[in-house]
C-alpha positions as CSV (number, residue, x, y, z in Angstrom):
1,X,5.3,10.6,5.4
2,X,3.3,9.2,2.5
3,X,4.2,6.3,1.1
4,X,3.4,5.5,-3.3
5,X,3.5,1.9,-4.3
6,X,3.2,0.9,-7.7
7,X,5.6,-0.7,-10.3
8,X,5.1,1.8,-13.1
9,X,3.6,5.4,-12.5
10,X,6.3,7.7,-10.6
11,X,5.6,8.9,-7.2
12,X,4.0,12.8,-6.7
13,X,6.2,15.1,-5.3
14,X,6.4,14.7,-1.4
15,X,5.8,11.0,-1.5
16,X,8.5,7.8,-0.8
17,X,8.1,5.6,-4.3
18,X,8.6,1.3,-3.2
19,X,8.2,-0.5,-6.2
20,X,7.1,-3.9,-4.3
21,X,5.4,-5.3,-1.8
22,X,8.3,-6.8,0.5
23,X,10.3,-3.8,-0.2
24,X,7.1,-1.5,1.0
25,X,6.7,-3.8,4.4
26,X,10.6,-3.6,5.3
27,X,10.2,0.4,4.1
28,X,7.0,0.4,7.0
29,X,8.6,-1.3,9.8
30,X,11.5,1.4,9.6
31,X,9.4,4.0,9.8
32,X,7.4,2.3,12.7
33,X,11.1,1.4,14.3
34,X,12.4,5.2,13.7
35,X,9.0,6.8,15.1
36,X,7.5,8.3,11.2
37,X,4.6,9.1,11.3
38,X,2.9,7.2,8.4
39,X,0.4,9.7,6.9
40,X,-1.0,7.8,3.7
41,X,-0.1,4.5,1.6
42,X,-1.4,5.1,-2.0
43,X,-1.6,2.1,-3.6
44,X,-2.0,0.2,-7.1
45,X,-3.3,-2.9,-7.5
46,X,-1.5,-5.0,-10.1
47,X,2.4,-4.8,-9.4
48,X,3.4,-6.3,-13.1
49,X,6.8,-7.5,-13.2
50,X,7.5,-6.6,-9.2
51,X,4.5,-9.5,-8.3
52,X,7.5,-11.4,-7.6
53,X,8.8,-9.8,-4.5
54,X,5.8,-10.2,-2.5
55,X,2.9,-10.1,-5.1
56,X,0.3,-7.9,-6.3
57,X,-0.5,-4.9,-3.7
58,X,-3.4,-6.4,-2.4
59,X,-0.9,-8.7,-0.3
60,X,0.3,-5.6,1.5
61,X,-3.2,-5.1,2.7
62,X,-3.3,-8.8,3.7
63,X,-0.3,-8.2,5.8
64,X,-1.7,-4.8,7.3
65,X,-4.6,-7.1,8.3
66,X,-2.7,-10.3,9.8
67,X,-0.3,-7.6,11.6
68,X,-2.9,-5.5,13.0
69,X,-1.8,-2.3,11.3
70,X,-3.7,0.9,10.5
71,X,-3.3,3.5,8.0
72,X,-5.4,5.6,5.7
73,X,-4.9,4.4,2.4
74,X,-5.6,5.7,-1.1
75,X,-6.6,3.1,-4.2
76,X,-5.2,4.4,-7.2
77,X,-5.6,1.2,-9.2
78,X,-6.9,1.8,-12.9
79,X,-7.8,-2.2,-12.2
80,X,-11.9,-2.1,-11.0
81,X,-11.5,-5.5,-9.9
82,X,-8.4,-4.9,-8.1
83,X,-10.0,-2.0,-6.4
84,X,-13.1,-3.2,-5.4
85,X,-10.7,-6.6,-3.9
86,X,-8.8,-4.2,-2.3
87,X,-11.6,-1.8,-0.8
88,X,-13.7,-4.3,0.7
89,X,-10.5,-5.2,2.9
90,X,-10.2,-1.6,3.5
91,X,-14.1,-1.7,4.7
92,X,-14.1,-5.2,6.6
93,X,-10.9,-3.7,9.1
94,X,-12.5,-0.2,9.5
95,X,-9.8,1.7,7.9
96,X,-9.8,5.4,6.9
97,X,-10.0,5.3,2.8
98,X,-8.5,8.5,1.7
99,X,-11.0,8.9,-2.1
């Protein structure tokens, strides 16, 4: 299963689209609960008017971190900032970057 998360750009075909962060950690634990394999999070940076439910993306990495999860993840942030934030989490835990 791969999951897209970002507030505006629609999901590719034969991805799961969650809009927010919270939404995206409640979407993970279910997958974890029913045994899905989680193949890929793709993931913006900036989640515009969703920031409220959890906060930009970044947080989802944050809670990835503080919950000892691991997946291969995909940046596809247009923010360079953002991305860079984001990577050097990716690089600090060891995780599989999918470029």
């Amino acid at each position: 299963m791969k999951l897209w998360i970002d507030d505006v750009r629609p999901a590719p075909e034969g991805y799961y689209w969650r809009e927010s962060v919270n939404v995206a950690k409640c979407f993970i634990q279910m997958c974890e609960k029913k045994g899905i394999e989680i193949e890929l999070l793709d993931l913006d940076h900036d989640a515009g008017c969703f920031a409220d439910d959890g906060g930009d993306y970044i947080k989802l990495l944050d809670w990835l971190e503080e919950t000892d999860r691991n997946y291969p993840i995909r940046i596809h942030s247009m923010n360079p900032v953002g991305r860079e934030r984001m990577r050097a989490i990716i690089q600090r835990n060891g995780w599989k970057e999918i470029k």
